[in-house]
Structures are given as structure tokens and as C-alpha cells.
C-alpha positions as CSV (number, residue, x, y, z in Angstrom):
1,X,101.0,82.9,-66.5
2,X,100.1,83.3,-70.1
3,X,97.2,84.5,-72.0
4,X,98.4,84.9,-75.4
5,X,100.8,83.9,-77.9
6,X,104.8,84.2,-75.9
7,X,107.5,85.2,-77.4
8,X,110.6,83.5,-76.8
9,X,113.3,85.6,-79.3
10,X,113.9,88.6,-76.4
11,X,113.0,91.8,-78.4
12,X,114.4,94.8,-78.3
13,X,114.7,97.4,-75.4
14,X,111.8,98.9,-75.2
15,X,112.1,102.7,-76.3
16,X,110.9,105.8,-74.0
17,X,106.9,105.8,-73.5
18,X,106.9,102.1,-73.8
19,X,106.2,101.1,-70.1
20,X,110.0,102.2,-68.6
21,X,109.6,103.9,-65.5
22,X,111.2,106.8,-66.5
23,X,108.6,107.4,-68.9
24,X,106.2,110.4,-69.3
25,X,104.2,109.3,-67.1
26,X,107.2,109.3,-63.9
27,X,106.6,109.0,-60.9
28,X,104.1,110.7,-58.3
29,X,104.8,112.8,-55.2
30,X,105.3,110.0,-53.1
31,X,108.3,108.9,-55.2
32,X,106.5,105.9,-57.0
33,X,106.6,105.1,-60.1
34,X,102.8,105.7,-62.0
35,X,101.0,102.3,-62.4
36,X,100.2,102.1,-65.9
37,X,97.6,100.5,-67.9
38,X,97.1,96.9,-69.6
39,X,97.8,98.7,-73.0
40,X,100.5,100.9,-72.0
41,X,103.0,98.2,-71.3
42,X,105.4,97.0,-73.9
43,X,103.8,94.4,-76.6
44,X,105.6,91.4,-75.5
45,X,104.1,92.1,-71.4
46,X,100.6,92.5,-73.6
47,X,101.2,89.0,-75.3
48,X,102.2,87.3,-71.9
49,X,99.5,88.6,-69.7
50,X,96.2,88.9,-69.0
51,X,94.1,91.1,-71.1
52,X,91.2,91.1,-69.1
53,X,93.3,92.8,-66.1
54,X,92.9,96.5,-67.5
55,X,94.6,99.1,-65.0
56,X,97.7,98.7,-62.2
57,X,100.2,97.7,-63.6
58,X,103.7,98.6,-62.9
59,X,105.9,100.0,-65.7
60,X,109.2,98.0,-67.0
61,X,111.8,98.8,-64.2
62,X,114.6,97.6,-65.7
63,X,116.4,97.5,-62.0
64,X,116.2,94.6,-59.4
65,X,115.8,97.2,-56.4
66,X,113.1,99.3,-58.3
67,X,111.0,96.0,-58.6
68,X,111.9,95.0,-54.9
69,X,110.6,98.1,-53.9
70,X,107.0,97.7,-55.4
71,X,106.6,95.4,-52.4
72,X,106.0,98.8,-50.7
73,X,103.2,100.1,-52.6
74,X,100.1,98.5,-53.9
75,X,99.5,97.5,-57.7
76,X,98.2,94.2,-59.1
77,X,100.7,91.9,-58.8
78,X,100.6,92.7,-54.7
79,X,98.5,90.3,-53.8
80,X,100.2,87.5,-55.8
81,X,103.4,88.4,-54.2
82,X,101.7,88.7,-50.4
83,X,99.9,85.6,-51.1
84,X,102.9,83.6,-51.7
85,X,105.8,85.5,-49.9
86,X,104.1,85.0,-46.3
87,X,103.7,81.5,-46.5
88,X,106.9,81.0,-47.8
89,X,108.3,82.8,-44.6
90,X,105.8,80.9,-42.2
91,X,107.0,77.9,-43.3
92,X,110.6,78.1,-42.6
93,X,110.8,78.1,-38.8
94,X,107.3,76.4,-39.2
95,X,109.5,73.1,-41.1
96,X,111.7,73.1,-38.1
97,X,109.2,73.4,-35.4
98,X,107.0,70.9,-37.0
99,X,109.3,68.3,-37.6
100,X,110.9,68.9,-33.9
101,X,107.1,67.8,-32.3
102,X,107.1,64.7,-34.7
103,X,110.3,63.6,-33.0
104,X,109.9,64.4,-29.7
105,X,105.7,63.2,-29.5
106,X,106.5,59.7,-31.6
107,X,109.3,57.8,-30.6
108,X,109.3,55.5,-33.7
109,X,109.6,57.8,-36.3
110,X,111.7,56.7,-39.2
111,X,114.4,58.4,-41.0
112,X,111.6,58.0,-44.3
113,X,109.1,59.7,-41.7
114,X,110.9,62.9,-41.5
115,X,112.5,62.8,-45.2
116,X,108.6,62.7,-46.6
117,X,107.8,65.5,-44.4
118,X,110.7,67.8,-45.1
119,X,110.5,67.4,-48.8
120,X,107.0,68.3,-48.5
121,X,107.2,71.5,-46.7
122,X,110.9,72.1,-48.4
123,X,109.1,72.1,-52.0
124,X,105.7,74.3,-50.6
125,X,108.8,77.0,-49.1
126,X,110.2,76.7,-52.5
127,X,107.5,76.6,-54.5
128,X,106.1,80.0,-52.8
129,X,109.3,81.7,-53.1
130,X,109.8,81.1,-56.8
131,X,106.0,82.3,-57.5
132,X,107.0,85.4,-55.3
133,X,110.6,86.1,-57.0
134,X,108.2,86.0,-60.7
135,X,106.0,88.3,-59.2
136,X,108.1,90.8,-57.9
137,X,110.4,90.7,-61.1
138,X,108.1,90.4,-63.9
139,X,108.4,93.9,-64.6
140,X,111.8,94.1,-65.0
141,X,112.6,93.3,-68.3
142,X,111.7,90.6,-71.3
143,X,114.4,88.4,-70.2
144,X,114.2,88.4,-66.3
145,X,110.6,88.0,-66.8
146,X,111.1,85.0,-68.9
147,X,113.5,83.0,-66.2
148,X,111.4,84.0,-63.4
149,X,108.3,82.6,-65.2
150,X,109.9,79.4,-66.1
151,X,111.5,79.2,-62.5
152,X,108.1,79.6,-61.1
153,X,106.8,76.5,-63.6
154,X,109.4,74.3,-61.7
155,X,108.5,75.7,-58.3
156,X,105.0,74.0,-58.9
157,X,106.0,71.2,-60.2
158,X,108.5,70.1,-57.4
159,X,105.7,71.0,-55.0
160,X,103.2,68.7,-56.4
161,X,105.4,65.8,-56.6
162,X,106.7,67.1,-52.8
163,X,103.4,66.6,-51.8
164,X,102.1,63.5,-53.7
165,X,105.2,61.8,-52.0
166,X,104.2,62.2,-48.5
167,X,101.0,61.1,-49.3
168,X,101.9,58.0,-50.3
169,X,104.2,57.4,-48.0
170,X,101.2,58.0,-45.2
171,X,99.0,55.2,-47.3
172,X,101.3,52.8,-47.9
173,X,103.9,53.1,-45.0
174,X,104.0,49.6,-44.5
175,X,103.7,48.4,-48.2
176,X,106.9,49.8,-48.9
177,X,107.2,47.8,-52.6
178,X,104.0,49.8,-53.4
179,X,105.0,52.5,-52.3
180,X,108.4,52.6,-54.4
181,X,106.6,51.5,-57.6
182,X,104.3,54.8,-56.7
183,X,106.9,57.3,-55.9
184,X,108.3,56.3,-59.4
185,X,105.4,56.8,-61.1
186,X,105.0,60.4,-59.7
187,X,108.6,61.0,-60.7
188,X,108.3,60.5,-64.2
189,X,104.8,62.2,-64.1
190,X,106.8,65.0,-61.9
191,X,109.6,65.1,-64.6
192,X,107.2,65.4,-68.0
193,X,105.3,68.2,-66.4
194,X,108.8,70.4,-65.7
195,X,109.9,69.8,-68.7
196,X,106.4,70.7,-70.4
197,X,106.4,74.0,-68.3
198,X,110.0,75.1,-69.1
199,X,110.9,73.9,-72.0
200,X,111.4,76.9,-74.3
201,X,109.5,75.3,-77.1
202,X,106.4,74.4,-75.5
203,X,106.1,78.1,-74.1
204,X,104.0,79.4,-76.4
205,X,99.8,80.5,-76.2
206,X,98.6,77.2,-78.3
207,X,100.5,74.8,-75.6
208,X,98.9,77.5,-72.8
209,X,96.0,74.7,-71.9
210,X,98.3,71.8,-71.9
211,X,101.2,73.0,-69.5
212,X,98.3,73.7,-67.1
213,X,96.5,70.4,-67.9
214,X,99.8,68.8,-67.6
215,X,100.0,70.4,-64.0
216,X,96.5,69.1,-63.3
217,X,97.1,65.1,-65.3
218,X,99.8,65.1,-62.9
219,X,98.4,66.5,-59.5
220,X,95.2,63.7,-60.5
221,X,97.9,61.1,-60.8
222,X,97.5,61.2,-56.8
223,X,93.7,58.9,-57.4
224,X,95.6,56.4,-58.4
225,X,97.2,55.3,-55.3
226,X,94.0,57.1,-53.5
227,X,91.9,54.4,-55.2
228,X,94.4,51.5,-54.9
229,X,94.4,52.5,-50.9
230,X,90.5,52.5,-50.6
231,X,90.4,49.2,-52.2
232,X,92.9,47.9,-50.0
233,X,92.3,49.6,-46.6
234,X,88.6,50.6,-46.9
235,X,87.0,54.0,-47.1
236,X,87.6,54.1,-42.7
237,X,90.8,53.3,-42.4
238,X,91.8,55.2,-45.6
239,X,89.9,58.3,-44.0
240,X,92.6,58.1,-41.0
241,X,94.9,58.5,-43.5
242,X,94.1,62.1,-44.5
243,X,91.9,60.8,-47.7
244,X,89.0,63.7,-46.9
245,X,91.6,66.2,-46.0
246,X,93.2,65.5,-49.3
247,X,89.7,65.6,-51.5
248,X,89.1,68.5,-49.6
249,X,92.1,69.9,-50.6
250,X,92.3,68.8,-54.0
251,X,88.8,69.0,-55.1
252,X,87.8,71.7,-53.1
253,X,90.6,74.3,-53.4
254,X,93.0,73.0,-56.2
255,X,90.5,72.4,-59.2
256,X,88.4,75.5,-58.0
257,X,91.3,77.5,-58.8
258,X,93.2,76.0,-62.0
259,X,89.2,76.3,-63.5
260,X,89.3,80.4,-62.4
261,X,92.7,80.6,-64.0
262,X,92.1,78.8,-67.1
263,X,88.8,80.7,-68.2
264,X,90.2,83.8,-66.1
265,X,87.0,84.2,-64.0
266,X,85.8,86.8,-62.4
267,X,88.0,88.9,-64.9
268,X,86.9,87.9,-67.8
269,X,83.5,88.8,-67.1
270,X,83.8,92.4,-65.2
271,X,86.9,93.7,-66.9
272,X,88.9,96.4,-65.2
273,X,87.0,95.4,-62.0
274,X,89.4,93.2,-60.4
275,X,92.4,94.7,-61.3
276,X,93.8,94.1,-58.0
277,X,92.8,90.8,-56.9
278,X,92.1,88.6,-60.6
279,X,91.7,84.7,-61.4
280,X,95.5,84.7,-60.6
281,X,95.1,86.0,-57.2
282,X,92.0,83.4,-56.6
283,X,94.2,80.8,-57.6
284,X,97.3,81.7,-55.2
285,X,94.8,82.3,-52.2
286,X,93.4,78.8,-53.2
287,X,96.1,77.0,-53.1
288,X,97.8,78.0,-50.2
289,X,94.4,76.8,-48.6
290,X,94.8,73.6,-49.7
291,X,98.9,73.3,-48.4
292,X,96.9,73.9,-44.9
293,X,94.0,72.2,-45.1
294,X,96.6,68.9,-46.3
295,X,99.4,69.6,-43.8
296,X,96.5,69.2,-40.9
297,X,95.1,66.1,-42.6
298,X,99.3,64.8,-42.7
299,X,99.9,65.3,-39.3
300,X,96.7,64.0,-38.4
301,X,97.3,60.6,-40.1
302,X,100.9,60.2,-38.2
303,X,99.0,60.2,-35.1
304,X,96.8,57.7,-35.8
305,X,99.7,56.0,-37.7
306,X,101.7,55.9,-34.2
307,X,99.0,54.6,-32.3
308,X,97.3,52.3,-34.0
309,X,99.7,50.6,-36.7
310,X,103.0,49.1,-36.6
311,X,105.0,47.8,-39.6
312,X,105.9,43.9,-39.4
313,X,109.5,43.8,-39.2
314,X,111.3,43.0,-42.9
């Protein structure tokens, strides 16, 4: 994530002494490369990071397996890589096996049913693994740091429209014309927000707050079906239907952490004191609360769904 002004014309190699890890400072007796400081890095790493993060960081690798092997030691992207990697591999036999007990508990679970769910938990595994890959590789080099960021951008945008889709599937199951008009509403908010994150253009430090308000205009599209539901269904039936997991979620662990990230809190305020665990880290740990805390509300509202509501036939 930025904090200053990208650049997007790839410059040259950096020269010896400029953050390569065969620098002067090389590596130590246990074969790793020295972590570096905020200032030692190459200018372009200083333009497209986070200032206040002072010490830890590894130097320009320049290699795929060198980067892949910093999973092994600690420095401070570990705990954005940990954060994201492990849920990403929970998830993938956690998809099947969760998607094998909605089939075999409810027997009149719909094709739509199942496609809502995968596609949620489809775009959190992706969504995790892209933000892992950009961790792990942003040392590489200028231009595999560049793709893996924007891959990254896209990761979190399919996953917030992945997730606003099930959720309105759950609300309006039955009001299936609502729920279209609603699923193409999220598209096109979906849609503007990739584009916004990975268009080359709009990379720079001065469009920094709107990518991430873009993320957060389109994760707040969700009220609007929310309200429509409460207003329809009441604030009861509507609480069957995961509506406190999902303020919970969103309110509680989404804004909490886009607001760290953006003013780069605790950071910002004790520099070089959480080197290892910043904003950045906050925010990962954050949202990978609220994936859980909405997955249990989900799963929650198909059993009530399946035991108390069924659909008039079209």
C-alpha cells in the first residue's frame, strides 16, 4: 500500500549498496540476508512505503526463491504474509467441507445456494493469496513489486463484491428481482473500484485516499440493501439474517482497520516501534476477523432460512 508519491516509469536497476542483497551489508551467519533499514532501500521502495516503518526490512532480492525463502525468517512484512497466507490455506478444504454440510444438513438447497457461497469463500482464498504473493514478492524488484501490488488491489476487490453477493442473496432469497437489480448494482460498484485500484494512472500518492475510499464507498454500498431489508423484513427478522454479524463485521473490524491504515496508527505516532506488526498488519489481522465473524453469521442465517422460510413457487 502506498504512502507517497508511486512511480510508474520502472527505473533503473538499482546499483550495489542500494538495497540488493548482495550488498555490503550480506548476509549473517545464519545464511540470511541483513534486514535493512526504511532508508537503505532503493528510492522508489521509499516512495511506495511506509515511512513511519523504520527498521526490518528486507533488501531488493531480485530472485523469486530468495523472496520465497524470507517466509523462513522474521522481518516486517512476516506478519502480513502469515496473516493472509493461513487463512488462504484454511479455506480451501474448509470451502469443500463447508459446502459438503450445507448439502447434506438442508435438503432444499438451490444451485444459487451453493454458487453464493462458493464465490464467497472462492474470492476470501483468492483475495488472501494475492495479498500473500505481494507480500512475499515486494522485495523483488520495481516491476514484480508493481504487478503484485496491483494483483493484490484486484484480490480485494473481487472479495468485497464475493461477499456483498452472498449477502444479498441471504436477504432477499425469495425477492429474486431485488435481488438481481442489487447484484448489478454491486457489479458496477465492484468493477469502478478495480479499475480505480489498477489502473496505472490512478496509482499515484494524490489518488492514495481515493483508491481506499473507493474500496470503502464500495464495501458501504452493502447499507443499501441492509436498509432496504430492515424496512421490508424488520430489524428481527432481518437479524436472522446475519444483519448484526455483518455490522459487527463491517463496523467493528473493517472501518477499524481501513481508519489504522489510512492515518498509519500506531506507527505514525511511535516510529520505529512497530516495525514488525504496523497499521498494515492491524488491518490484515482485522479483516480476516471479520471474514469469520461474517461466515458464522452466513451460515447461521441458512439455518434459519431452511427452517423457517420457503420461497412461493414462480
Amino acid at each position: 500500500m502506498a504512502s507517497a508519491h508511486r512511480l510508474r516509469i520502472p527505473p533503473k536497476e538499482p546499483h550495489r549498496g542500494q538495497g540488493m542483497e548482495d550488498d555490503a551489508s550480506g548476509p549473517d551467519e545464519t545464511g540470511r540476508p541483513a534486514l535493512v533499514s526504511f532508508d537503505e532501500m532503493p528510492g522508489w521502495f521509499r516512495l511506495d512505503n511506509n515511512q513511519w516503518v523504520l527498521h526490518g526490512y528486507r533488501p531488493l532480492s531480485g530472485s523469486l526463491r530468495a523472496s520465497f525463502r524470507s517466509w523462513w525468517y522474521l522481518h516486517n512484512e512476516t506478519v502480513n504474509i502469515y496473516s493472509h497466507l493461513i487463512p488462504a490455506i484454511v479455506l480451501l478444504p474448509g470451502e469443500w467441507y463447508i459446502l459438503q454440510y450445507l448439502a447434506s444438513k438442508y435438503s432444499r438447497i438451490t444451485s444459487t445456494d451453493i454458487i453464493t457461497f462458493s464465490f464467497f469463500i472462492l474470492t476470501a482464498i483468492i483475495c488472501y493469496t494475492f495479498s500473500a504473493l505481494y507480500h512475499t514478492l515486494m522485495n523483488h524488484s520495481y516491476e514484480v513489486n508493481y504487478f503484485y501490488h496491483r494483483l493484490d488491489m484486484l484480490g480485494i476487490g473481487i472479495f468485497i463484491v464475493g461477499d456483498i453477493i452472498l449477502g444479498v442473496h441471504i436477504i432477499f432469497r425469495c425477492e429474486t428481482t431485488l435481488r438481481n437489480i442489487y447484484w448489478s448494482m454491486i457489479g458496477v460498484f465492484g468493477v469502478s473500484t478495480i479499475i480505480a485500484n489498477t489502473y496505472p494512472k490512478l496509482q499515484s500518492y494524490e489518488y492514495r485516499s481515493i483508491r481506499t475510499l473507493a474500496f470503502v464507498a464500495t464495501g458501504m454500498s452493502a447499507a443499501v440493501p441492509l436498509i432496504h431489508g430492515l424496512n421490508m423484513f424488520g430489524l428481527d427478522l432481518m437479524n436472522k439474517k446475519a444483519f448484526t454479524y455483518t455490522m459487527v463485521a463491517k463496523v467493528g473490524c473493517l472501518l477499524p482497520g481501513t481508519g489504522l491504515y489510512i492515518i498509519r496508527f500506531p506507527e505514525n505516532w511511535w516510529p520505529g516501534k512497530f516495525d514488525m506488526c504496523s497499521s498494515h498488519s492491524f488491518m490484515h489481522i482485522l479483516v480476516v476477523c471479520a471474514t469469520i465473524i461474517q461466515m458464522i453469521g452466513y451460515l447461521e442465517a441458512f439455518d434459519y432460512t431452511y427452517s423457517n422460510i420457503t420461497c412461493p413457487a414462480s
